[in-house]
DRENRO-458565 format. One record per atom (N, C-alpha, C, O): residue number from 0; residue in three letters; atom name; y, x, z. Coordinates in steps of 0.05 Angstrom, whole numbers, padded with zeros to 5 digits. Layout:
% DRENRO-458565
  pos  code  site   north    east      up
  NUM   ALA    CA       Y       X       Z
...
% end
This chain:
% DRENRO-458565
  pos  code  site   north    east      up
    0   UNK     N   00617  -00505   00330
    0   UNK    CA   00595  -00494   00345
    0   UNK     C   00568  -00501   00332
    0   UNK     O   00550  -00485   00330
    1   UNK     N   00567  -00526   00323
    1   UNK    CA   00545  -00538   00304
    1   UNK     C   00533  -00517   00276
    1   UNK     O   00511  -00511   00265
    2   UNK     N   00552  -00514   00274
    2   UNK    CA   00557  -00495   00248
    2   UNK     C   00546  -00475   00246
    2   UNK     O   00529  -00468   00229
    3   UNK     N   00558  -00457   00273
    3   UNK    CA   00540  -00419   00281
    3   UNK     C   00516  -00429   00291
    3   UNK     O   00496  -00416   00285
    4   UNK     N   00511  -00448   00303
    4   UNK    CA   00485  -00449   00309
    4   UNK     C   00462  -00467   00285
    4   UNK     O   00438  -00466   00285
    5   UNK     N   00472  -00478   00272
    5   UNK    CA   00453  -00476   00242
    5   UNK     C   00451  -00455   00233
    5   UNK     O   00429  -00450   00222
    6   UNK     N   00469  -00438   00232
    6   UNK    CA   00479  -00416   00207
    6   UNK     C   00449  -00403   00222
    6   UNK     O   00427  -00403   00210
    7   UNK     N   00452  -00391   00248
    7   UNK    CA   00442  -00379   00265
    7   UNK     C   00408  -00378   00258
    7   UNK     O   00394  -00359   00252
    8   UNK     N   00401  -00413   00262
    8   UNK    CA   00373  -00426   00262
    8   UNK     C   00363  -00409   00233
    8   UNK     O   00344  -00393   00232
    9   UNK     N   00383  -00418   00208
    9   UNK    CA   00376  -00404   00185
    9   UNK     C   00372  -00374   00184
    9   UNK     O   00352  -00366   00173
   10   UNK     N   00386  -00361   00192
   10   UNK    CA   00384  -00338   00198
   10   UNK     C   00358  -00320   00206
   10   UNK     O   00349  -00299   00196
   11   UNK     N   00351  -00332   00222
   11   UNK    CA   00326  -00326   00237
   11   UNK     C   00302  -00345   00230
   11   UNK     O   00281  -00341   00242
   12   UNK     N   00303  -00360   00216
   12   UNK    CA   00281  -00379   00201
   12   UNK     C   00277  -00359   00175
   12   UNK     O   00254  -00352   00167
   13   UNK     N   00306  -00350   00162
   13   UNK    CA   00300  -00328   00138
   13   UNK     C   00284  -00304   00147
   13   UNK     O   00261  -00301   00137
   14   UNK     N   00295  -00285   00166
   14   UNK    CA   00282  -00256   00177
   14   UNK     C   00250  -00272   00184
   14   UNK     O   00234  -00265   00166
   15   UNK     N   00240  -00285   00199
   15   UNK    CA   00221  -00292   00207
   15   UNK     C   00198  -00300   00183
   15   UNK     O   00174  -00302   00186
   16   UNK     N   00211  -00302   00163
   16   UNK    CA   00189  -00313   00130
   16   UNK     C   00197  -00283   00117
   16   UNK     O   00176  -00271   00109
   17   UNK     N   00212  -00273   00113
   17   UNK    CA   00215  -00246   00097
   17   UNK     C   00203  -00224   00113
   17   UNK     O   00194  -00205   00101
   18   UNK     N   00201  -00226   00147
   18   UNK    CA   00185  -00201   00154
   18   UNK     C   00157  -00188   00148
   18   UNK     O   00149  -00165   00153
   19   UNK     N   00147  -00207   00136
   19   UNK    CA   00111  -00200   00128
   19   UNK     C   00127  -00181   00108
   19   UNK     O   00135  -00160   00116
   20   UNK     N   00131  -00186   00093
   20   UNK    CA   00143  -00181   00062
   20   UNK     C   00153  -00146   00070
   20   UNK     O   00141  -00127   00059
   21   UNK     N   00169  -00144   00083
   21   UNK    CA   00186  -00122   00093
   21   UNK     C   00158  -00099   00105
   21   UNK     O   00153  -00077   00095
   22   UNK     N   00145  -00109   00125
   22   UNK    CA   00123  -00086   00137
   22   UNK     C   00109  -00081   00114
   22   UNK     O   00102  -00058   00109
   23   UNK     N   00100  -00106   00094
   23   UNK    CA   00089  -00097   00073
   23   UNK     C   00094  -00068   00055
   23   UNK     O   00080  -00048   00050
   24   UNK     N   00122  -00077   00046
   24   UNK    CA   00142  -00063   00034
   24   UNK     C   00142  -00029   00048
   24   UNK     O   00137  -00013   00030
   25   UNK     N   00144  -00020   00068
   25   UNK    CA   00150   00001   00085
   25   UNK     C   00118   00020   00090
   25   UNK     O   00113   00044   00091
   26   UNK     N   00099  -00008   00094
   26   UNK    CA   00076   00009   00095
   26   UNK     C   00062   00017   00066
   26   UNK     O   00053   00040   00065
   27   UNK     N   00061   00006   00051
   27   UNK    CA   00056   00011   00021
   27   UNK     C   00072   00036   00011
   27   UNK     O   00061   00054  -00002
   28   UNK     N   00100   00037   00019
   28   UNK    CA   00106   00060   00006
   28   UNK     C   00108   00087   00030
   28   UNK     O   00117   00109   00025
   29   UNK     N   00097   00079   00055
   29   UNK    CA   00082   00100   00074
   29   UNK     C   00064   00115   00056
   29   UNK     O   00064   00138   00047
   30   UNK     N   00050   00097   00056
   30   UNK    CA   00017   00100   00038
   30   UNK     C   00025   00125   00020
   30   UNK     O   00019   00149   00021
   31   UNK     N   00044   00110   00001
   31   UNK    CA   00040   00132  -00020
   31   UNK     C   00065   00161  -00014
   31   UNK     O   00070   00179  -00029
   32   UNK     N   00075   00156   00013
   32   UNK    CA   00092   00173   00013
   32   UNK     C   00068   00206   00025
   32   UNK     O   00067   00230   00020
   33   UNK     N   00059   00193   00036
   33   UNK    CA   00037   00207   00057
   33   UNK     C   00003   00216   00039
   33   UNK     O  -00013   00234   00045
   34   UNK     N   00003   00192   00013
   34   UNK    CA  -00017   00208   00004
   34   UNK     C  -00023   00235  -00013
   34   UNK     O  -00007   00250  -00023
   35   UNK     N  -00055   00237  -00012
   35   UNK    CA  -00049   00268  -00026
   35   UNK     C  -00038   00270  -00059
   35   UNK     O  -00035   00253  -00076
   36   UNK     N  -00034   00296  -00059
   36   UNK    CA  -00021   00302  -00082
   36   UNK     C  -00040   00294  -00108
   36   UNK     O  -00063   00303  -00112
   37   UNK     N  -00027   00276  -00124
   37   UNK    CA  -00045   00268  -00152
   37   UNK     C  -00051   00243  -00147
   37   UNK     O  -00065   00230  -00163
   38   UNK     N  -00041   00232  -00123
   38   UNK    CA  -00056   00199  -00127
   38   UNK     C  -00036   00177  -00140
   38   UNK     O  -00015   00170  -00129
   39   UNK     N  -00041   00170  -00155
   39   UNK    CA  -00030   00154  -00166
   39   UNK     C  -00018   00129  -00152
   39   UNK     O  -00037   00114  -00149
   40   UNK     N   00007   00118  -00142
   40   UNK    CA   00019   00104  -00125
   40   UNK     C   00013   00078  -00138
   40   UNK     O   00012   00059  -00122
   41   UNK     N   00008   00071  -00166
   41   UNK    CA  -00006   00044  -00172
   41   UNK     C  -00031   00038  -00161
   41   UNK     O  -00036   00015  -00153
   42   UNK     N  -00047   00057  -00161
   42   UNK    CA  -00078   00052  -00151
   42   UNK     C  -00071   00043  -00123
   42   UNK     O  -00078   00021  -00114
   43   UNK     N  -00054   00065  -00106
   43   UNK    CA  -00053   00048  -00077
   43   UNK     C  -00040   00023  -00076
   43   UNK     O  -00049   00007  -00060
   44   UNK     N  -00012   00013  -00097
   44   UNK    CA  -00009  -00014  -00085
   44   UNK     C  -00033  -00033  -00094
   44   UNK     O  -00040  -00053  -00080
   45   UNK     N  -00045  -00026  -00119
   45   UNK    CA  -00068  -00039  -00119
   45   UNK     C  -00089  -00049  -00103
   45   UNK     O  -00094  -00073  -00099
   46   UNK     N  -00100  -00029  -00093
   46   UNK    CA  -00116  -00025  -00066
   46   UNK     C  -00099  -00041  -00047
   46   UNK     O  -00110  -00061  -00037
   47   UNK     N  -00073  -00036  -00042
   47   UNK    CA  -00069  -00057  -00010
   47   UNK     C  -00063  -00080  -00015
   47   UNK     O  -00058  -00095   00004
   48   UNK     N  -00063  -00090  -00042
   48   UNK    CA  -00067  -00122  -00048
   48   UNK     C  -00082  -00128  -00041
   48   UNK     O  -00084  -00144  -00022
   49   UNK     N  -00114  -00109  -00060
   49   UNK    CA  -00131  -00126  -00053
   49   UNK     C  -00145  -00128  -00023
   49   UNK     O  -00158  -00147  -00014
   50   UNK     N  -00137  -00099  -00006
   50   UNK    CA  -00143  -00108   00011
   50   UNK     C  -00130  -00127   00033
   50   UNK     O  -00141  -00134   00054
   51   UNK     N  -00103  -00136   00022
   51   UNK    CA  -00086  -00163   00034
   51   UNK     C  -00103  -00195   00038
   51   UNK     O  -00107  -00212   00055
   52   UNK     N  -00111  -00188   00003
   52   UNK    CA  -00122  -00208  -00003
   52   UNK     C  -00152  -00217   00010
   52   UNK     O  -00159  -00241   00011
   53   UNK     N  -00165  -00198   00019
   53   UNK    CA  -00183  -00207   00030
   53   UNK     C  -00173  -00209   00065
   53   UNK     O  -00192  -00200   00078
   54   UNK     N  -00157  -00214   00078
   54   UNK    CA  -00153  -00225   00103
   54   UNK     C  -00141  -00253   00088
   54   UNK     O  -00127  -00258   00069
   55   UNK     N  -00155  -00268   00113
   55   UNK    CA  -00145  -00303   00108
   55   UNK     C  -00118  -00308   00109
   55   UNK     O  -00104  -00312   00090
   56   UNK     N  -00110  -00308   00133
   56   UNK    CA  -00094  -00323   00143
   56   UNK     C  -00061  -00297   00150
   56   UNK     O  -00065  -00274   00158
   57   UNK     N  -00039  -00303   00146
   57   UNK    CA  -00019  -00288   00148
   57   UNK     C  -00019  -00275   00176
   57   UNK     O  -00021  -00251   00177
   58   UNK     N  -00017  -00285   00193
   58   UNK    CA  -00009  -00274   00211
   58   UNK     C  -00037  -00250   00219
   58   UNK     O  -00031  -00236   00238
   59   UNK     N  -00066  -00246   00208
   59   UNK    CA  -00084  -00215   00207
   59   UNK     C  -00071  -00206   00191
   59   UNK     O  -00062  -00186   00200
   60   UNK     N  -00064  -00211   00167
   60   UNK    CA  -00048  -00188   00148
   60   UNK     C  -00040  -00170   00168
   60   UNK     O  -00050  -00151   00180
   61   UNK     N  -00012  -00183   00170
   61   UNK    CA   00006  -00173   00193
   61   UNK     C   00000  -00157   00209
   61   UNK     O   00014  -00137   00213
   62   UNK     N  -00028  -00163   00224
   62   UNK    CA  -00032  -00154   00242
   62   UNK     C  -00048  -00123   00241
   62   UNK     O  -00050  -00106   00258
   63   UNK     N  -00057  -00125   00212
   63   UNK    CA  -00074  -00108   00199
   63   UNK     C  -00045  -00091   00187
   63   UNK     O  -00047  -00066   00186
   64   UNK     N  -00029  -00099   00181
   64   UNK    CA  -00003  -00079   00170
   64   UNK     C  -00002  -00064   00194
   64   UNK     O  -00001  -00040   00192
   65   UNK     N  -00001  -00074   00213
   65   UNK    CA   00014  -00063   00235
   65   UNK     C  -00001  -00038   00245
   65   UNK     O   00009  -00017   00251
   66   UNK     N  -00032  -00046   00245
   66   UNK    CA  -00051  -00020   00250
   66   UNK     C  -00049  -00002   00226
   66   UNK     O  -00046   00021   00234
   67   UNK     N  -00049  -00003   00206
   67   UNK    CA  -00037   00021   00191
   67   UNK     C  -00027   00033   00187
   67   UNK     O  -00029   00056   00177
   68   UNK     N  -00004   00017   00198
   68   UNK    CA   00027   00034   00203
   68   UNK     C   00020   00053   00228
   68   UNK     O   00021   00078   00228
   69   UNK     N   00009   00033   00254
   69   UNK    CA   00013   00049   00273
   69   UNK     C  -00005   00082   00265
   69   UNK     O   00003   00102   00276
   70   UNK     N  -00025   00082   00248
   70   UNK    CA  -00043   00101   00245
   70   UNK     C  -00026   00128   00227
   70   UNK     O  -00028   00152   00230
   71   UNK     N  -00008   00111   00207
   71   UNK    CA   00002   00123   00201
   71   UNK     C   00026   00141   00212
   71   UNK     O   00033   00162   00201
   72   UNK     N   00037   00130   00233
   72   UNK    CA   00062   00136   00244
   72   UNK     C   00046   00162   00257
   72   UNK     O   00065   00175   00266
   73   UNK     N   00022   00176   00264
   73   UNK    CA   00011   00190   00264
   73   UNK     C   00001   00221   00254
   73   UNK     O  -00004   00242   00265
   74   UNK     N   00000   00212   00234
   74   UNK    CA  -00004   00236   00205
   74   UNK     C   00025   00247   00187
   74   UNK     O   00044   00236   00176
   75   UNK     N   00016   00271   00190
   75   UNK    CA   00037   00281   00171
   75   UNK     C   00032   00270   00140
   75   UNK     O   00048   00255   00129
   76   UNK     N   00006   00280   00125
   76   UNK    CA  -00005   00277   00105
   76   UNK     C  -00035   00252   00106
   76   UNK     O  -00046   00246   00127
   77   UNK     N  -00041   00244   00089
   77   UNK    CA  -00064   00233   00090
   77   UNK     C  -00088   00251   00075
   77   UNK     O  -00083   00268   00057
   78   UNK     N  -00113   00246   00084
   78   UNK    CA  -00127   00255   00070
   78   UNK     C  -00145   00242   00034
   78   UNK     O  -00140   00221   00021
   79   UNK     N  -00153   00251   00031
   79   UNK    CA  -00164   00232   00017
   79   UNK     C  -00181   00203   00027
   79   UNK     O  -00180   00180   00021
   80   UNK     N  -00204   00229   00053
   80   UNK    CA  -00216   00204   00057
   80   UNK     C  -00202   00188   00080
   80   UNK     O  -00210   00165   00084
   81   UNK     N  -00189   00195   00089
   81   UNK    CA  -00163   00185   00109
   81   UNK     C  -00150   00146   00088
   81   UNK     O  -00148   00122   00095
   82   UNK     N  -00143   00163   00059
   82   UNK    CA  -00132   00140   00048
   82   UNK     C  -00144   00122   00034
   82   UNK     O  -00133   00105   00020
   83   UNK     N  -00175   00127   00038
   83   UNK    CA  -00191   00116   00018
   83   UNK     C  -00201   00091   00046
   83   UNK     O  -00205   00068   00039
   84   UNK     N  -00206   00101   00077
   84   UNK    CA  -00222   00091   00095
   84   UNK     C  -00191   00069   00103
   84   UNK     O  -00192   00045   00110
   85   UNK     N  -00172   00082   00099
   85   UNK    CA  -00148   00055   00106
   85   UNK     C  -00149   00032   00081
   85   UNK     O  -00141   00008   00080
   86   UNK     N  -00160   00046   00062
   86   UNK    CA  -00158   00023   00041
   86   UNK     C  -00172   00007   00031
   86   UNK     O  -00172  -00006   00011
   87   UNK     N  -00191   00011   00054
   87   UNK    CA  -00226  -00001   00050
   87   UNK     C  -00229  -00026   00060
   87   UNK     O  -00218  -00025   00082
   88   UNK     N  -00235  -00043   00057
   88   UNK    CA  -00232  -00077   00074
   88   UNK     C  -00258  -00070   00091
   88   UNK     O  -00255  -00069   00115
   89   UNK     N  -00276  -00067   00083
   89   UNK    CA  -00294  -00062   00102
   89   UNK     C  -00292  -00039   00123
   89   UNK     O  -00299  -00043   00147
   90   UNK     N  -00281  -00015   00114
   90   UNK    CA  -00273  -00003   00142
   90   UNK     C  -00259   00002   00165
   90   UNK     O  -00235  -00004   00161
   91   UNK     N  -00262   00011   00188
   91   UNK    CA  -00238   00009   00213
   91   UNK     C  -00243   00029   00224
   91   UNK     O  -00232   00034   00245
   92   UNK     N  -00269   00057   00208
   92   UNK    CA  -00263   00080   00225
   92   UNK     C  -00249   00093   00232
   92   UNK     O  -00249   00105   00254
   93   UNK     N  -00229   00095   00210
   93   UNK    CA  -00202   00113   00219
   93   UNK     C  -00182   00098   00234
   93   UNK     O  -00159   00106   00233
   94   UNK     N  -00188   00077   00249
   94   UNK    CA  -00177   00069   00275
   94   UNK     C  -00182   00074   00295
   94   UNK     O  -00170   00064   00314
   95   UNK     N  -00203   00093   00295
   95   UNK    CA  -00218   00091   00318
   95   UNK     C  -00210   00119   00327
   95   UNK     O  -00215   00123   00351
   96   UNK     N  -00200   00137   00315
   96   UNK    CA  -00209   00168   00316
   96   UNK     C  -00180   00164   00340
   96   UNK     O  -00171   00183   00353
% end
C-alpha cells in the first residue's frame, strides 16, 4: 500500500512540474498553428520566450498562458495585428475585445 501511494505522490509531483511545460508546448504551437500565412513559426517561439521571460514568477506565466489560450480557443485564424498584440508584453488589448 506504501508503495502505490509513493508511486502515486510521484506521479502527481511529476504532472504538477511538467504542466507549465505542456500549456507552454500546446499554446506556442496554437500560435503558429492559427497564425497568418508567411509567419515564420521561429519568430513566434521567439516572441513567446521573450515574452515568458519578462513575467517573474511561474505561476503569471501560467496564468498569462492560460489567457492566450483562452483567446485563442476563440479565433479561427489570427490576425497579424491579433498576433503581434498577443505577443506584446506590454499589451492586453486583445483581451479585452
Amino acid at each position: 500500500m506504501a508503495t502505490i501511494v509513493t508511486f502515486l505522490l510521484i506521479l502527481y509531483g511529476t504532472a504538477k512540474y511538467n504542466a507549465p511545460f505542456l500549456v507552454e508546448y500546446v499554446v506556442e504551437k496554437t500560435l503558429i498553428q492559427k497564425a497568418p500565412a508567411g509567419t515564420d513559426p521561429a519568430e513566434i517561439q521567439e516572441s513567446l520566450q521573450k515574452l515568458l521571460a519578462e513575467v517573474p514568477s511561474r505561476k503569471e506565466r501560467l496564468e498569462r498562458l492560460f489567457l492566450i489560450s483562452s483567446y485563442l480557443e476563440k479565433v479561427q485564424e489570427l490576425s497579424p495585428q491579433a498576433l503581434a498584440e498577443l505577443l506584446d508584453v506590454e499589451s492586453t488589448d486583445i483581451f479585452i475585445r
